[in-house]
MARGU-236444 format. One record per residue (C-alpha): x, y, z; residue number from 0. Coordinates in steps of 0.05 Angstrom, whole numbers. Layout:
<xx:X; yy:Y; zz:Z; nr:NUM>
...
This chain:
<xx:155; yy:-279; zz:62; nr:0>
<xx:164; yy:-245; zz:127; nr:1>
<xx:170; yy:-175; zz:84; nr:2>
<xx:101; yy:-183; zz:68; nr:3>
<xx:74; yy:-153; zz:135; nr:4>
<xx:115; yy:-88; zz:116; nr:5>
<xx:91; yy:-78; zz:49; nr:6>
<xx:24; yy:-79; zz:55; nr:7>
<xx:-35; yy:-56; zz:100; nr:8>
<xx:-63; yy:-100; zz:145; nr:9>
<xx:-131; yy:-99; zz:109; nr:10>
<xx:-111; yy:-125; zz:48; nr:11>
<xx:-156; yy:-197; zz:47; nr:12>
<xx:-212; yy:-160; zz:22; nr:13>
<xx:-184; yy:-121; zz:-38; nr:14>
<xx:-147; yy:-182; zz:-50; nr:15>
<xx:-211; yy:-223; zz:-59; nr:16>
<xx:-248; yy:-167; zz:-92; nr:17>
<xx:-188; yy:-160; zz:-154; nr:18>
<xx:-186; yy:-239; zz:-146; nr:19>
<xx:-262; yy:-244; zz:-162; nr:20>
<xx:-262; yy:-202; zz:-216; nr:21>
<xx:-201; yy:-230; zz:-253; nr:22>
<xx:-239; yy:-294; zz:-252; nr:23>
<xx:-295; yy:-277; zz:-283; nr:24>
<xx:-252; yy:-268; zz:-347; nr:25>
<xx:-292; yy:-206; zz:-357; nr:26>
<xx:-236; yy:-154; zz:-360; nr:27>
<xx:-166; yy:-161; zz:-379; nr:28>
<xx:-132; yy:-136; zz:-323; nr:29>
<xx:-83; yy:-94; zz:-344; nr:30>
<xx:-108; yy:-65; zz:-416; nr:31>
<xx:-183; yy:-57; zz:-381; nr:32>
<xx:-156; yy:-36; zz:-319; nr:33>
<xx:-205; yy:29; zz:-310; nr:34>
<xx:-259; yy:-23; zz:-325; nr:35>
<xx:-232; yy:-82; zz:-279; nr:36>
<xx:-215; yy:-17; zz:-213; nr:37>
<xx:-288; yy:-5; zz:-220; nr:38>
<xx:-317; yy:-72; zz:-218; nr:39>
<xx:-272; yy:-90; zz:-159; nr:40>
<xx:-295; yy:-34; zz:-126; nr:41>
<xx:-222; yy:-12; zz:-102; nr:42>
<xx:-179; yy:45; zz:-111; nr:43>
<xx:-130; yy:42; zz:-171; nr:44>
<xx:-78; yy:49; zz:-117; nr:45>
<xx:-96; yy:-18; zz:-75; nr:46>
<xx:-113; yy:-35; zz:-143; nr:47>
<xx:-44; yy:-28; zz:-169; nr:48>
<xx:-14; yy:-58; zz:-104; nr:49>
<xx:-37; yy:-128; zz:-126; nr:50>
<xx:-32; yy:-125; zz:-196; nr:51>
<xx:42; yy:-108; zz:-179; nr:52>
<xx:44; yy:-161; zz:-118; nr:53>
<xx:-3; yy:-205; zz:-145; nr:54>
<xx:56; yy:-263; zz:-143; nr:55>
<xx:73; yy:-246; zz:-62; nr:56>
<xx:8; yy:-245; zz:-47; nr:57>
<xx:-21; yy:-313; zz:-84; nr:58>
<xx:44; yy:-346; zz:-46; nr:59>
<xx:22; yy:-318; zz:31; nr:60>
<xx:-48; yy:-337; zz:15; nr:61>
<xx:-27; yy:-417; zz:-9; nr:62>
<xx:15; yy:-420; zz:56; nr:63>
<xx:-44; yy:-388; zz:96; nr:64>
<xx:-96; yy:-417; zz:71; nr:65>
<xx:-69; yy:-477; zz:32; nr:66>
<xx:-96; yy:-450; zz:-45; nr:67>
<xx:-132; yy:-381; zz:-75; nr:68>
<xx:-190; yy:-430; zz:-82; nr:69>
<xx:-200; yy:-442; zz:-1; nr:70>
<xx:-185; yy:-371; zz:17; nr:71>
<xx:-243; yy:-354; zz:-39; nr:72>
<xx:-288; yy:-396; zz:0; nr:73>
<xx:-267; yy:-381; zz:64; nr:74>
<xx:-260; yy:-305; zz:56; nr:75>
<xx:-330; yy:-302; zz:32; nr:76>
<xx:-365; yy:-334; zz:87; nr:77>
């Protein structure tokens, strides 16, 4: 996990919560809406592409951050 820190910016919690709040609404399907789902996150399609592509590395550093997607959703959005 250490790798992390050189793969992505260091202002990646937001888009990160952005894509995650969209994908849970179910509304789009991320990857065969994905002009759709980039506009309702409000991202570029590159940081937009970063996650979808990471999404895996980055679910794993936020459960050993915060503990589960579902605290960090919380937390982030206070």
């Amino acid at each position: 996990m250490l790798y992390l820190d050189m793969i992505v910016n260091k202002d990646w919690r937001p888009n990160f919560y952005k894509y995650e709040k969209v994908r849970r609404s179910g509304r789009y399907n991320m990857i065969m809406e994905a002009k759709q789902a980039i506009k309702a996150c409000g991202i570029s399609s590159k940081e937009y592409r970063d996650i979808l592509l990471g999404y895996s590395t980055y679910k794993h550093y936020i459960e050993a951050q915060y503990g589960s997607v579902d605290k960090f959703m919380r937390k982030f959005r206070e």
